[in-house]
DSSP file (Angstrom, degrees, kcal/mol; ACC not computed):
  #  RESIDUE AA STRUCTURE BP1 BP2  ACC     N-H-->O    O-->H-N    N-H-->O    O-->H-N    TCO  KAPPA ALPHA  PHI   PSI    X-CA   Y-CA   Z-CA
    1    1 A X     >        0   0    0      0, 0.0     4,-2.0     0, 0.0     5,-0.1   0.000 360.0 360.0 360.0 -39.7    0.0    0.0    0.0
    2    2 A X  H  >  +     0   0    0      2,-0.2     4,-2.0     3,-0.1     5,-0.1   0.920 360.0  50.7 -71.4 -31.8    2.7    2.6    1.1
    3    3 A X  H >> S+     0   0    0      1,-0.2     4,-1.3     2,-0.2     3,-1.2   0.995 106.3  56.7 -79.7 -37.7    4.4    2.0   -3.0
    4    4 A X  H >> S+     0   0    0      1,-0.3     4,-1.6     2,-0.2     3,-0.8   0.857 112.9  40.5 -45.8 -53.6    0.9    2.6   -4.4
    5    5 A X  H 3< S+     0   0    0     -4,-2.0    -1,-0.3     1,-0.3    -2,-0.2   0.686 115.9  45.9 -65.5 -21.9    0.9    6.0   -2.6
    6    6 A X  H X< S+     0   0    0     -4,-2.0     3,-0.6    -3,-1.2    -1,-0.3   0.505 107.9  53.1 -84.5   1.4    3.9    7.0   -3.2
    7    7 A X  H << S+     0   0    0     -4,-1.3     3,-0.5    -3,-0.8    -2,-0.2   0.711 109.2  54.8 -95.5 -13.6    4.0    6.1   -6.8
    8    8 A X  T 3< S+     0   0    0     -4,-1.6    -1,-0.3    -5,-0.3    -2,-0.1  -0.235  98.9  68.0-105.1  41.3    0.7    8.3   -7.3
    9    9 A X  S <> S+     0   0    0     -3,-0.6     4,-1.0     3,-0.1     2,-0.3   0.143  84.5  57.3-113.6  13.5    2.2   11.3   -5.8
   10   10 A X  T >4 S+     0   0    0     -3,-0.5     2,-1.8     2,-0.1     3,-1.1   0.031 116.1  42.4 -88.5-116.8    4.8   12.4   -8.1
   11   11 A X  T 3> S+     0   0    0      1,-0.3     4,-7.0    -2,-0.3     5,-0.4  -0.069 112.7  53.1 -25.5 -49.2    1.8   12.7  -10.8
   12   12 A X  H 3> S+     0   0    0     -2,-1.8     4,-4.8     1,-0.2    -1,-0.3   0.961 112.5  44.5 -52.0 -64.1   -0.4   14.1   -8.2
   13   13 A X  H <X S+     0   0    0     -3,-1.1     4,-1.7    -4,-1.0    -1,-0.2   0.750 116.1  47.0 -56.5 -34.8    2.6   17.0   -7.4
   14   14 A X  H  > S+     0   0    0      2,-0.2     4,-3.2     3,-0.1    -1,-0.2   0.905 114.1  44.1 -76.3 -40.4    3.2   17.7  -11.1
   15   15 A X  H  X S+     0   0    0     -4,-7.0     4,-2.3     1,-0.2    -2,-0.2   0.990 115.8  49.4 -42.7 -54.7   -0.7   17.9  -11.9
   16   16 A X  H  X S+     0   0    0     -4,-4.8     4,-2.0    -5,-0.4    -2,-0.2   0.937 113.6  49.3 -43.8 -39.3   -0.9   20.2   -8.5
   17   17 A X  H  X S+     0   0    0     -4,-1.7     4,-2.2     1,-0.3     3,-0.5   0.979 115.0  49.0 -58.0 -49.8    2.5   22.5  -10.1
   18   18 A X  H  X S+     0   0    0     -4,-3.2     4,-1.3     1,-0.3     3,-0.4   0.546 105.5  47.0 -19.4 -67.4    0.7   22.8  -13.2
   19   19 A X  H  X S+     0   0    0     -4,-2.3     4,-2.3     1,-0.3    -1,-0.3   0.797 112.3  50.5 -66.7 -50.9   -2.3   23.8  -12.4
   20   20 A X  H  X S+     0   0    0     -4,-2.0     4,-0.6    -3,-0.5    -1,-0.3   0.678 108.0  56.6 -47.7 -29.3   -0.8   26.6  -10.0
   21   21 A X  H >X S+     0   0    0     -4,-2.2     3,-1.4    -3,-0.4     4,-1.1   0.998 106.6  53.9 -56.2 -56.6    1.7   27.9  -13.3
   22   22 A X  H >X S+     0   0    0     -4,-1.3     4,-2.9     1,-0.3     3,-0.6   0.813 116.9  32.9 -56.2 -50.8   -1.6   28.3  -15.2
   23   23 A X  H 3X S+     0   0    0     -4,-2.3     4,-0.6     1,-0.2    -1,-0.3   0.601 109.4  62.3 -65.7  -5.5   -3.2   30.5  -12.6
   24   24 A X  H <X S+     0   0    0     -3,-1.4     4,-0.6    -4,-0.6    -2,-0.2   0.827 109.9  42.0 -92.5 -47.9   -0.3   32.0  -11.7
   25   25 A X  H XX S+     0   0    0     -4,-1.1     3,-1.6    -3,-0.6     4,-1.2   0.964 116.1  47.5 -47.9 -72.9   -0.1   33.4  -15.7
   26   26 A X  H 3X S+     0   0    0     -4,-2.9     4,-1.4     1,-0.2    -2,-0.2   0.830 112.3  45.9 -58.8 -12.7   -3.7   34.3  -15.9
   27   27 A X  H 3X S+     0   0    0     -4,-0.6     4,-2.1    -5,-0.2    -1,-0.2   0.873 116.8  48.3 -88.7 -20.5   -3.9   36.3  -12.5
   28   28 A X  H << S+     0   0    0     -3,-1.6    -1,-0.2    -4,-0.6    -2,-0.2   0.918 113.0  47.6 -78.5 -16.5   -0.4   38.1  -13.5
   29   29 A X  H  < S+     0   0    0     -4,-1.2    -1,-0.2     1,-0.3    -2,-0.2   0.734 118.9  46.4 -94.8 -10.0   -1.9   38.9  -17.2
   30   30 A X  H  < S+     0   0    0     -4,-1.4     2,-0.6     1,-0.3    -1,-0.3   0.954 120.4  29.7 -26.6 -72.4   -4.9   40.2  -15.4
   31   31 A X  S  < S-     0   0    0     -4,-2.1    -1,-0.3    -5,-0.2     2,-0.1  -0.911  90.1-164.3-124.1  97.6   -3.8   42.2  -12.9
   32   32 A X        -     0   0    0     -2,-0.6     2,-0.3    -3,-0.2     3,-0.1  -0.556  33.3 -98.9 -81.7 163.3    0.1   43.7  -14.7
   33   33 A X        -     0   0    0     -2,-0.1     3,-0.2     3,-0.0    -1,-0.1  -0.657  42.2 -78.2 -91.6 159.0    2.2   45.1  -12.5
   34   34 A X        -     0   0    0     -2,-0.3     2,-0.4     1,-0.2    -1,-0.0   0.118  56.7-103.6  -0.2 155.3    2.8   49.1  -11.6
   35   35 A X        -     0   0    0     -3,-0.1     2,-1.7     0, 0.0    -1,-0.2  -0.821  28.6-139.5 -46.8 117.4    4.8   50.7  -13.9
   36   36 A X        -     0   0    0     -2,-0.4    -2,-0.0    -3,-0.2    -3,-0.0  -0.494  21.2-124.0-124.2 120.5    8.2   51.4  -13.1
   37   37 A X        -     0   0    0     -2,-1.7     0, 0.0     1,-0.1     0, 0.0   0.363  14.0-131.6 -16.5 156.4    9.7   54.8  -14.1
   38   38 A X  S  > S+     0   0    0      2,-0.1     4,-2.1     3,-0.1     5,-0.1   0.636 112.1  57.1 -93.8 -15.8   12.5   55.3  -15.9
   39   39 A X  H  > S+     0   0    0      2,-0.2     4,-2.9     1,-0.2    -1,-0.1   0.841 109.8  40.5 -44.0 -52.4   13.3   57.6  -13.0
   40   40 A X  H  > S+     0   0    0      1,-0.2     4,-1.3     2,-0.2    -1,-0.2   0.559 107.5  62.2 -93.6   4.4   13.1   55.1  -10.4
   41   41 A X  H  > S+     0   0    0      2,-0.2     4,-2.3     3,-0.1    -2,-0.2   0.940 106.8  48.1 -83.6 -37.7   14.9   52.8  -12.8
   42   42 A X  H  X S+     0   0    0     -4,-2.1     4,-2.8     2,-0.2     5,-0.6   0.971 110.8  52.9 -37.0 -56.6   18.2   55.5  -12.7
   43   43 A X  H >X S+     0   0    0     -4,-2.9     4,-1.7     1,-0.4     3,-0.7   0.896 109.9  40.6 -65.7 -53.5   18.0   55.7   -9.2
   44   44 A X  H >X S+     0   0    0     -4,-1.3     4,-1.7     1,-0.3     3,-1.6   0.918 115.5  52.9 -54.6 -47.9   18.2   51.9   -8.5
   45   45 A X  H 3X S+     0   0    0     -4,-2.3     4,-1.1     1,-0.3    -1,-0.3   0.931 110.1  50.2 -67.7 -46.0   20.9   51.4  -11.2
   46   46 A X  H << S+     0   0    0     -4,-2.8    -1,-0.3    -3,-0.7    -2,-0.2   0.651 110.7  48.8 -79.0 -19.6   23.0   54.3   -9.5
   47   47 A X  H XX S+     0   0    0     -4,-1.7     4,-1.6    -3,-1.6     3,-1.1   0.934 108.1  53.7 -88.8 -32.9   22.7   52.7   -6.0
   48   48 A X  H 3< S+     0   0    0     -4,-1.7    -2,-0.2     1,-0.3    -3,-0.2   0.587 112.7  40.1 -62.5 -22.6   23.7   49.4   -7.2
   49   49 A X  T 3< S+     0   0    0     -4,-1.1    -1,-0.3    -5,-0.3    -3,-0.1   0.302 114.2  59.1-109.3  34.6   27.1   50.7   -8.9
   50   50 A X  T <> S+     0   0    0     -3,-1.1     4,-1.4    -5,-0.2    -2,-0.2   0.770 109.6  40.0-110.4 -62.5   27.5   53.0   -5.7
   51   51 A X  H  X S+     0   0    0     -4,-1.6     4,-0.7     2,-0.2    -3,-0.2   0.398 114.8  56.4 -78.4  -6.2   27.5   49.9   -3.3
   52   52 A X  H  > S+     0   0    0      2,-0.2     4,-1.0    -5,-0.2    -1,-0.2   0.676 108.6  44.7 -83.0 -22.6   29.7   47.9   -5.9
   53   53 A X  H  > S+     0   0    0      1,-0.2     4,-2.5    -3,-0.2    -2,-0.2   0.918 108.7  58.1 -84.9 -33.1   32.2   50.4   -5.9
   54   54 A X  H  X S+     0   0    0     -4,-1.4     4,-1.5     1,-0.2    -2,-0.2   0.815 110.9  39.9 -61.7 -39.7   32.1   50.7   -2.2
   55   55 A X  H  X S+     0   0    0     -4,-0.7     4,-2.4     2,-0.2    -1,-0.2   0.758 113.1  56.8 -74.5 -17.6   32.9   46.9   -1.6
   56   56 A X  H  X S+     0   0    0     -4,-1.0     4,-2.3     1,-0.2     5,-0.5   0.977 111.3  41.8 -79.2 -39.7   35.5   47.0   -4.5
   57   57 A X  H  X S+     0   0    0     -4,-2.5     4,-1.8     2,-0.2    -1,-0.2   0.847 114.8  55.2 -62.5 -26.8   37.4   49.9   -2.7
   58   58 A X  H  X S+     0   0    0     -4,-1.5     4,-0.8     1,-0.2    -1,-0.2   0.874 116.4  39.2 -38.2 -65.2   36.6   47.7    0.7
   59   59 A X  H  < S+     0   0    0     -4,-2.4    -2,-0.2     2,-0.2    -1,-0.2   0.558 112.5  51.6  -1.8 -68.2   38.3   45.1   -1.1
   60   60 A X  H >X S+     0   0    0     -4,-2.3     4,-5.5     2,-0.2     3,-3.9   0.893 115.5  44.8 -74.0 -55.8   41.2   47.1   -2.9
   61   61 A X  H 3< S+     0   0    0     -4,-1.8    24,-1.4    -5,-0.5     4,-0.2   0.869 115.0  44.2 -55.5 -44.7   42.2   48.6    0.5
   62   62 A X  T 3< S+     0   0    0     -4,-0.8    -1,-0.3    22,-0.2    22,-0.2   0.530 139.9  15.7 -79.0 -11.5   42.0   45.0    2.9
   63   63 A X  T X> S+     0   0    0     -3,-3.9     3,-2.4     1,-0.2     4,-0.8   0.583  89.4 114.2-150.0 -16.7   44.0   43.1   -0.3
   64   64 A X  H >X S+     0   0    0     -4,-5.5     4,-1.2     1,-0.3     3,-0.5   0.795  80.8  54.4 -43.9 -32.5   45.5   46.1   -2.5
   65   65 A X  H 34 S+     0   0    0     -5,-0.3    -1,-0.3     1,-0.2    -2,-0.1   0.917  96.4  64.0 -77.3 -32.2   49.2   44.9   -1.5
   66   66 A X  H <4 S+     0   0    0     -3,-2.4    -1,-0.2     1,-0.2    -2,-0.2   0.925 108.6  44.6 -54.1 -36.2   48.4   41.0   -2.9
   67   67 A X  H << S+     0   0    0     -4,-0.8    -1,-0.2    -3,-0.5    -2,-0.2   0.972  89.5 126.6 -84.8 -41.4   48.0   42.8   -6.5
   68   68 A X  S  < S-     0   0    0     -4,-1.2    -3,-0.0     1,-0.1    30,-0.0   0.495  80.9 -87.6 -29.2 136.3   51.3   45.2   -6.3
   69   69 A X        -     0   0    0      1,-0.2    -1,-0.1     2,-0.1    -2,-0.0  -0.189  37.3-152.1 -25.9 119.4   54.0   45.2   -9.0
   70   70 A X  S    S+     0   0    0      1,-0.1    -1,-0.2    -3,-0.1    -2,-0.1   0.774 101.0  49.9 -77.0 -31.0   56.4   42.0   -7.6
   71   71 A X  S    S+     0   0    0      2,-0.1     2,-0.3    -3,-0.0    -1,-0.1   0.671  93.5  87.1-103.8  -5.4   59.2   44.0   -9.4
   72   72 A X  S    S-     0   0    0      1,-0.1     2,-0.0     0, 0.0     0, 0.0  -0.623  92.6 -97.2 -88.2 163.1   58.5   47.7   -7.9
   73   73 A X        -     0   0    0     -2,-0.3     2,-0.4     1,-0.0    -1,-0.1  -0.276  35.3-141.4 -86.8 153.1   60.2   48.6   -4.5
   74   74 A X        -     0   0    0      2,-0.0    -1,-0.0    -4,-0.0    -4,-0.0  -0.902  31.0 -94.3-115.3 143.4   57.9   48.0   -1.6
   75   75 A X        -     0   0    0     -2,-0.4    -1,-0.0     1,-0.1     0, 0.0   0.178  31.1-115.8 -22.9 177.1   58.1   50.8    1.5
   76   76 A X  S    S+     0   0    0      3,-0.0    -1,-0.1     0, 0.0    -2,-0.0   0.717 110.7  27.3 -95.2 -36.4   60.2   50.2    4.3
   77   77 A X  S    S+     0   0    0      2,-0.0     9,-0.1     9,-0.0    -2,-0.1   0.506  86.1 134.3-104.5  -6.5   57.6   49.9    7.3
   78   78 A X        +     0   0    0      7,-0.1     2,-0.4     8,-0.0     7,-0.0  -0.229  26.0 164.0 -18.4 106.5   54.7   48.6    4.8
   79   79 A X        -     0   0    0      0, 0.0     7,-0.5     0, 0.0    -2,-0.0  -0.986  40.0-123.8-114.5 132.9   53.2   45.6    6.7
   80   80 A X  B     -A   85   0A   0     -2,-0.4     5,-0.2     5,-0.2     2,-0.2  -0.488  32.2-157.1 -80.4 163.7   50.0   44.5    5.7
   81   81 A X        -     0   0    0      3,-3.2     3,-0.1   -19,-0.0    -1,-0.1  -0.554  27.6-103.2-114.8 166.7   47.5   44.6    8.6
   82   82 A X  S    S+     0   0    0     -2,-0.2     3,-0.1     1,-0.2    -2,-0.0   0.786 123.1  39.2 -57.9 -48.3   44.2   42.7    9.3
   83   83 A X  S    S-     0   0    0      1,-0.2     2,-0.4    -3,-0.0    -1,-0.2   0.255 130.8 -66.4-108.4  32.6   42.2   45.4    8.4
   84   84 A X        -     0   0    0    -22,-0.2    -3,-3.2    -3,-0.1     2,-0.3  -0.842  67.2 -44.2 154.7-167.3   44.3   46.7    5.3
   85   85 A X  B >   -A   80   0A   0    -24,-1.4     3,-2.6    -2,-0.4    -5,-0.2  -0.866  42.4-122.1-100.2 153.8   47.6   48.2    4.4
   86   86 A X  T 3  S+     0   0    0     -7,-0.5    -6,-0.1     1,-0.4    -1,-0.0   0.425 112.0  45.3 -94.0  11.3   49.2   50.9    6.2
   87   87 A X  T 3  S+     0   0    0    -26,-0.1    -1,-0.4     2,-0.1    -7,-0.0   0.245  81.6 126.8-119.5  10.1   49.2   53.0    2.9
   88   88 A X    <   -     0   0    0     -3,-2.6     2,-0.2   -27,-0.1   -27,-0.0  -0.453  59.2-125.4 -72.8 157.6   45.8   52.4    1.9
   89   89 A X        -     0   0    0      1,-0.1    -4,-0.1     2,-0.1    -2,-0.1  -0.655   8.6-157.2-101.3 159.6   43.7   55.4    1.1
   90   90 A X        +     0   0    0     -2,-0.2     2,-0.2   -29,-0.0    -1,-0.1  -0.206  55.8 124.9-123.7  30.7   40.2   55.8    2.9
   91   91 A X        -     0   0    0      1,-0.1    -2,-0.1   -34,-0.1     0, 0.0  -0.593  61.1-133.1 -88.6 157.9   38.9   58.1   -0.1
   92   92 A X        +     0   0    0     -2,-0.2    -1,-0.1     2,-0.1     2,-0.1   0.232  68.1 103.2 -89.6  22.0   35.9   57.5   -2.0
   93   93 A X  S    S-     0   0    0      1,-0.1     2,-0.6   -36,-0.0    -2,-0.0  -0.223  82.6 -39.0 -97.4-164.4   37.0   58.0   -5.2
   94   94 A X        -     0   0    0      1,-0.1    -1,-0.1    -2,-0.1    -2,-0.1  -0.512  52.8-121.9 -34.0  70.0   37.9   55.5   -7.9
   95   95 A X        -     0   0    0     -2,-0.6     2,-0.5     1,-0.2    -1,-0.1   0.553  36.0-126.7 -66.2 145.7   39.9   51.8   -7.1
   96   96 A X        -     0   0    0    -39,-0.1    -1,-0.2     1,-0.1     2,-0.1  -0.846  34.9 -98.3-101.6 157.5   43.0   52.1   -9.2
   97   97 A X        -     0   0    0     -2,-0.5     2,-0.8     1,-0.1    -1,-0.1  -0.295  30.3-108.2 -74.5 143.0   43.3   48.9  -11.5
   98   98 A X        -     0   0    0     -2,-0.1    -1,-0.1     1,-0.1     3,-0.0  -0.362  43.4 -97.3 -59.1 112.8   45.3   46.1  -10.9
   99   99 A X        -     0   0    0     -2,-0.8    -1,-0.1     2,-0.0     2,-0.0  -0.166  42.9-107.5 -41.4 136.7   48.3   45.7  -13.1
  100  100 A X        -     0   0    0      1,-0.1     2,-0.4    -3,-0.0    -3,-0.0  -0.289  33.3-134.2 -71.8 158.3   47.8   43.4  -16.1
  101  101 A X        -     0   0    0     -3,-0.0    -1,-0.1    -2,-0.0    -2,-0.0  -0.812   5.3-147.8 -72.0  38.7   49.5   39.9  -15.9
  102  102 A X              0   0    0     -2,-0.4     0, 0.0     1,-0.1     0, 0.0  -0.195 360.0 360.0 -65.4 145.9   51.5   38.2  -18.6
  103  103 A X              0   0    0      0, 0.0    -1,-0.1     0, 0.0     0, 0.0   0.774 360.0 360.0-104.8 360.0   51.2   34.7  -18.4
């Protein structure tokens, strides 16, 4: 008895998704959603690269010595820290790029 019930509930669970996709399409093509602004579309895009630059400089600053030129000369008291390097900058402007690689 227990495989007879479990072999009629995957069918049962696939009918059940089904049926819920299909209303789930007619109530959305009903009922559209809000409009959304092109206004409010700026502003989200411009907090989103606002808080990405803020974790890359978070980043740069905690890890900025791991990328450094191996062949440029490194301060004398330079140590890296836990929470950064002792020459990282705490300004908000622009992460400078990592030097490119050859492989």
């Amino acid at each position: 008895m227990d495989d007879l019930l479990l072999t009629l509930t995957v069918p049962a669970v696939v009918v059940a998704s089904g049926v819920y996709a299909v209303c789930d399409c007619r109530r959305r093509r009903r009922k559209p959603p809000p409009p959304y602004t092109r206004r409010a579309s700026r502003l989200a895009a411009r907090e989103a690269v606002l808080l990405a630059e803020a974790v890359v400089d978070k980043a740069y600053a905690a890890l900025g010595r791991l990328y450094a030129d191996p062949a440029a000369p490194h301060p004398a008291g330079g140590t890296l820290t836990g929470s950064g390097a002792s020459d990282s900058s705490q300004d908000r402007g622009p992460s400078r790029p990592a030097p490119a690689r050859r492989p």
